[in-house]
C-alpha positions as CSV (number, residue, x, y, z in Angstrom):
1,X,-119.3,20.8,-37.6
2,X,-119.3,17.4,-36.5
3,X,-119.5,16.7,-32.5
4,X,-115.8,15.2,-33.0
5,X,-112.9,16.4,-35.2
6,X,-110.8,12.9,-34.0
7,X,-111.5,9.5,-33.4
8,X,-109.5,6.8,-32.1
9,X,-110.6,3.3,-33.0
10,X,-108.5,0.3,-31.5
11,X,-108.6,-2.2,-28.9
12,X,-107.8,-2.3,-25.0
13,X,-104.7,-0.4,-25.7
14,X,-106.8,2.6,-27.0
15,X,-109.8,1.7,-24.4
16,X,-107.5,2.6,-21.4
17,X,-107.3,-1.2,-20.0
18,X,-107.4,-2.1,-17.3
19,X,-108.0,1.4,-15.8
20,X,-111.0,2.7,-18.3
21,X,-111.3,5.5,-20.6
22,X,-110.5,8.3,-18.5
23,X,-106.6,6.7,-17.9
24,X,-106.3,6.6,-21.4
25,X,-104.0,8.1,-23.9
26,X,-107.2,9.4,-26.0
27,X,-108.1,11.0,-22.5
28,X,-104.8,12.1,-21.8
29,X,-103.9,13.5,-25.6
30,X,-107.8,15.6,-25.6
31,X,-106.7,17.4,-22.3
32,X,-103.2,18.8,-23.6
33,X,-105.1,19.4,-27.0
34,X,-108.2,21.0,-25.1
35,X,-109.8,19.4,-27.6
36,X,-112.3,16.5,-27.4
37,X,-111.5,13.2,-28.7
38,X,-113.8,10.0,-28.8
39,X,-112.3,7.3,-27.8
40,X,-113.7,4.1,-29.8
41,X,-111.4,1.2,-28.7
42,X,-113.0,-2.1,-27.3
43,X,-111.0,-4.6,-24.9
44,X,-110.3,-7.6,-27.1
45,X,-110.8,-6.3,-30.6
46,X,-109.1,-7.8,-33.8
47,X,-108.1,-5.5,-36.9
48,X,-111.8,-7.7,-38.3
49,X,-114.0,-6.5,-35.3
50,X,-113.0,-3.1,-35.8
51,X,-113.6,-3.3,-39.9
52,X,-116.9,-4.6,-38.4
53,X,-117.8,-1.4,-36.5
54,X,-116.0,1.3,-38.4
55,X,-119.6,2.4,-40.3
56,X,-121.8,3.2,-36.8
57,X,-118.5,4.4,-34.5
58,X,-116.7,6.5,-37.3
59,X,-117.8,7.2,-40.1
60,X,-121.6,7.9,-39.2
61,X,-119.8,10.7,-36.7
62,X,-118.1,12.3,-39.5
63,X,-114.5,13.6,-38.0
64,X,-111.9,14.7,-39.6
65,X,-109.0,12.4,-38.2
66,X,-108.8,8.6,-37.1
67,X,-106.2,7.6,-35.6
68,X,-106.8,3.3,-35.9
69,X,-104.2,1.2,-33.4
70,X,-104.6,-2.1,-33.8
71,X,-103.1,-5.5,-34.8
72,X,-102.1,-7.0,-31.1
73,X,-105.0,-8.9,-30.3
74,X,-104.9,-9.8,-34.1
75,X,-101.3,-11.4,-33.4
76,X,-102.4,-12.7,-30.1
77,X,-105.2,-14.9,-31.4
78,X,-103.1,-16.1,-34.4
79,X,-104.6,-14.0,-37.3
80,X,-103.3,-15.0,-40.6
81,X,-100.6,-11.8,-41.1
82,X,-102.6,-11.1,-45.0
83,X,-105.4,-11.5,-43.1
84,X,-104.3,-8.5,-40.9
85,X,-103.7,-7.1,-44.0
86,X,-106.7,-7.2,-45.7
87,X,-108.4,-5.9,-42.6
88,X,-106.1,-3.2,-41.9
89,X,-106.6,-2.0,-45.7
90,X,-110.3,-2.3,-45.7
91,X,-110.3,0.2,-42.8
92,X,-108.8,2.7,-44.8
93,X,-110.4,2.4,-47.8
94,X,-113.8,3.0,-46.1
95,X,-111.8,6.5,-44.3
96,X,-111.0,7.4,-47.6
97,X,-113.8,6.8,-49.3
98,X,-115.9,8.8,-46.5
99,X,-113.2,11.7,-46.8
100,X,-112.0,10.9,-43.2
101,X,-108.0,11.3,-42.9
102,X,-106.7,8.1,-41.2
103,X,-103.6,8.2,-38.5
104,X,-102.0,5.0,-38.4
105,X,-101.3,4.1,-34.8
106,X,-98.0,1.6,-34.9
107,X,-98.5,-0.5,-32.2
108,X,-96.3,-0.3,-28.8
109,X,-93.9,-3.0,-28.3
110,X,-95.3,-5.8,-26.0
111,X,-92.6,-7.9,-24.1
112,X,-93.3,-11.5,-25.5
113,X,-90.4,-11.6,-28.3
114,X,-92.5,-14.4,-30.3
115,X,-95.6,-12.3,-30.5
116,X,-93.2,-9.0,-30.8
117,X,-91.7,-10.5,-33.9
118,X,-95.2,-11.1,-35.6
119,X,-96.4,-7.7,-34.3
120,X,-92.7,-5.8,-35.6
121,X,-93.4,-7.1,-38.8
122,X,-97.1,-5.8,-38.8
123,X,-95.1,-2.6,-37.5
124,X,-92.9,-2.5,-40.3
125,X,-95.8,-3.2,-43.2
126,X,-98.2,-0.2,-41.6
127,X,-95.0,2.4,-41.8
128,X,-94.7,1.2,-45.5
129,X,-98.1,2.1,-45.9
130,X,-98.2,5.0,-44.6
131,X,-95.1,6.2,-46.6
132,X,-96.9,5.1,-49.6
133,X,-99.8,6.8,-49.2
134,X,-98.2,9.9,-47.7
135,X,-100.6,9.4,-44.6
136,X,-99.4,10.9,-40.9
137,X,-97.9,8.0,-38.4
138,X,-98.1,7.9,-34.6
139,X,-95.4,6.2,-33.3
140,X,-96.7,5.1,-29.8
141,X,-93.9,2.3,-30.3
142,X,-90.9,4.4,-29.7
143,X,-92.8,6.3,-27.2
144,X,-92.3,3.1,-25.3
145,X,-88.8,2.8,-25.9
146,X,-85.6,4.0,-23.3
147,X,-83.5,6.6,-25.3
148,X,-80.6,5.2,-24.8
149,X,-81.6,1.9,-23.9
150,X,-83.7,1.4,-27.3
151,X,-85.2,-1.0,-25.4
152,X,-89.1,-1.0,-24.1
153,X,-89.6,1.0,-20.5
154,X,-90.4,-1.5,-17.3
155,X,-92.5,1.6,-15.8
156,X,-94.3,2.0,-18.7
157,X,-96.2,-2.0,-18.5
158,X,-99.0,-2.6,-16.1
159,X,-98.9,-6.5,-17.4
160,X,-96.1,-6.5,-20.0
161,X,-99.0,-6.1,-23.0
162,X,-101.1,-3.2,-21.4
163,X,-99.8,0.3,-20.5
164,X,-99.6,1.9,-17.1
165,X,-100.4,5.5,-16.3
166,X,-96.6,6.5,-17.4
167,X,-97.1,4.4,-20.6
168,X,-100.5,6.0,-21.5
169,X,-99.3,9.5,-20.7
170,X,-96.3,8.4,-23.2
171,X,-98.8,7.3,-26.0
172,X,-100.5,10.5,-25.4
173,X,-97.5,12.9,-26.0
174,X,-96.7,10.6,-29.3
175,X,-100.2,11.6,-30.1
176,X,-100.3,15.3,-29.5
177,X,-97.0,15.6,-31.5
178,X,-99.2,14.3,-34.6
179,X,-102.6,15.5,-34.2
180,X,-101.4,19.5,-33.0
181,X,-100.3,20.6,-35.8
182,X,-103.6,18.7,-38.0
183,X,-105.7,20.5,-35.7
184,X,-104.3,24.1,-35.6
């Protein structure tokens, strides 16, 4: 059996920024699930970077899961949105073609309403595809989200794009909700 049953390919947001992997919600998520989880992300990386390294940091290690959160750096640097698309599909044709069951990670809400529209709609395309293709969603968006409110926690920010410790350990729960049952 492989070393690691999950893997969780993203960005900063999956990295832990700007406290480092051991603040993160991968971190946070393998505690509660006593069960370990490498955590791929890389501060900065587009939905293209990560199609780049998906060969040597997941499929090489053979899990069974991957949870891929991506797409804000994408809207951040003004990615064409079929680029994102394109990108985002490549990703899991290479998980499926390796027999590795992808999670997709819908992005948390990040308070910049321009760059929230872009990223929504990216939101909105990934839960179309994931009802499509009958694959498991984690939704660290509403994790971020007041209740009653419906609106994105203050606590949960460190700078308004990145999490804090509440908004990781928020990310985490939506993650444990998904992946316990997958895992037995």
């Amino acid at each position: 059996m492989p070393p690691f049953r999950v893997i969780a390919l993203g960005d900063s947001i999956t990295y832990g920024y700007p406290f480092g992997q051991a603040m993160s919600w991968v971190e946070y998520a393998s505690k509660d699930l006593k069960t370990p989880i490498l955590n791929q992300g890389i501060n900065g990386n587009s939905l293209g970077q990560m199609l780049k390294r998906i060969i040597v940091d997941v499929i090489d290690l053979q899990p069974k899961f991957c949870v891929v959160l991506g797409g804000s750096n994408d809207v951040y640097q003004g990615t064409d949105f079929k680029l994102m698309q394109a990108s985002f599909e490549k990703i899991l044709r290479h998980l499926d073609e390796a027999g590795i069951q992808p999670l997709i990670g819908l992005p948390i809400p990040i308070e910049d309403e321009a760059y929230e529209k872009i990223l929504g709609k990216f939101r909105r395309w990934l839960k179309k595809i994931a009802k499509e293709r009958s694959l498991k969603a984690i939704d660290f968006y509403s994790a971020f989200l007041d209740p009653k409110k419906k609106r994105p926690v203050p606590s949960y920010y460190e700078d308004g794009i990145h999490p804090s410790s509440k908004g990781y350990q928020a990310m985490a729960q939506a993650a444990v909700k998904v992946l316990r049952p997958l895992l037995g």
